[in-house]
C-alpha positions in Angstrom: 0.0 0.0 0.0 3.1 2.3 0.4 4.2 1.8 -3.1 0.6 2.6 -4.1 0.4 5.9 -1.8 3.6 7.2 -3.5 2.2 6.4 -7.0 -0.7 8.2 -6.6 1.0 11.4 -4.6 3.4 11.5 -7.7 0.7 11.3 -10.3 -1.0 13.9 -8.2 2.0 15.9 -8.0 2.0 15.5 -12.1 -1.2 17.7 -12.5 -2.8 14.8 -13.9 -6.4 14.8 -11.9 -9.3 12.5 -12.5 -11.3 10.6 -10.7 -9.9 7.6 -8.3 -12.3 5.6 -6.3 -10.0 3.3 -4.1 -12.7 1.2 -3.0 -14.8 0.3 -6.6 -13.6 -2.2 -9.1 -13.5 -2.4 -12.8 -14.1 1.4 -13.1 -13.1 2.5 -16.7 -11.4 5.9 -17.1 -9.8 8.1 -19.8 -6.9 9.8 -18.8 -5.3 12.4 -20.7 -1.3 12.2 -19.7 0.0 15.4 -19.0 3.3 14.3 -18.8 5.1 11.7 -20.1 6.4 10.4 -16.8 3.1 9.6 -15.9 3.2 7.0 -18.6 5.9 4.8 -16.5 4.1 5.3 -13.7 0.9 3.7 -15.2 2.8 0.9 -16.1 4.6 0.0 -13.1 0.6 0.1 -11.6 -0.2 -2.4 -14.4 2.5 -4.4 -13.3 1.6 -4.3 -9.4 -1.1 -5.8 -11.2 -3.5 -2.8 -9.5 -4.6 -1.9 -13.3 -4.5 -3.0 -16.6 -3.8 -0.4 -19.6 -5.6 -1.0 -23.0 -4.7 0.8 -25.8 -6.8 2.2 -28.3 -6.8 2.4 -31.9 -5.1 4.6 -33.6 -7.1 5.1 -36.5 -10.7 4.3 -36.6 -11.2 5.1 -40.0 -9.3 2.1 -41.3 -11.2 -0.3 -38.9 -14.6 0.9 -39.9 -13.2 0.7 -43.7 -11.7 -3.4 -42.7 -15.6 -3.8 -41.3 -16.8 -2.5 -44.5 -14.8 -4.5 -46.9 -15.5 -7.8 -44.8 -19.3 -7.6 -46.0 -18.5 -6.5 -49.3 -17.3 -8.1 -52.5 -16.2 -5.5 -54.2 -15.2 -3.3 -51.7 -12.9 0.1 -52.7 -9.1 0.0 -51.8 -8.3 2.8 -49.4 -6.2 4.5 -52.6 -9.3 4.8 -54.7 -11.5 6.1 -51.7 -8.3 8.5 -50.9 -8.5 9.3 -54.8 -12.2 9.6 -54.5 -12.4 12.2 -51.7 -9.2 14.6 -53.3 -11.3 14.7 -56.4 -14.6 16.0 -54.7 -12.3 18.4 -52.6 -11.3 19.6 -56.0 -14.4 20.4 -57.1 -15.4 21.6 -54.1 -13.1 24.7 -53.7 -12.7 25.2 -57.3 -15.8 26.9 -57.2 
């Protein structure tokens, strides 16, 4: 519990605020990192085992676009839908 104490006084410390409810369980929270020494200190809480840290995806355009192809046949490559969206941008401005 001292090793969890310090951890949280440091993160405190770090200007990163959000809520912490010592006493729930599988709470999910976004954090926002502040500063990027708060990003060991999440880890060595993931591996105290007192959290676990799930990444998210970087680009959620490309997995809607793998969701779409999956129920298509003939699904667009993302170079013609890239090719696609420059052209109406084109016309778009032009006039």
């Amino acid at each position: 519990m001292k090793n969890l104490t310090k951890i949280y006084n440091l993160i405190l410390d770090y200007n990163l605020i959000f809520p912490l409810n010592l006493y729930t369980s599988m709470n999910t929270l976004k954090i926002n990192i502040l500063n990027p020494k708060a990003v060991k200190l999440l880890k060595d809480l993931a591996d105290l085992e007192l959290i676990s840290i799930q990444e998210t995806s970087k680009s959620g355009f490309e997995t809607v676009l793998k969701r779409l192809r999956a129920k298509s046949k003939s699904a667009p490559s993302l170079e013609e839908i890239t090719k696609e969206v420059e052209t109406v941008r084109t016309k778009r401005y032009a006039g």
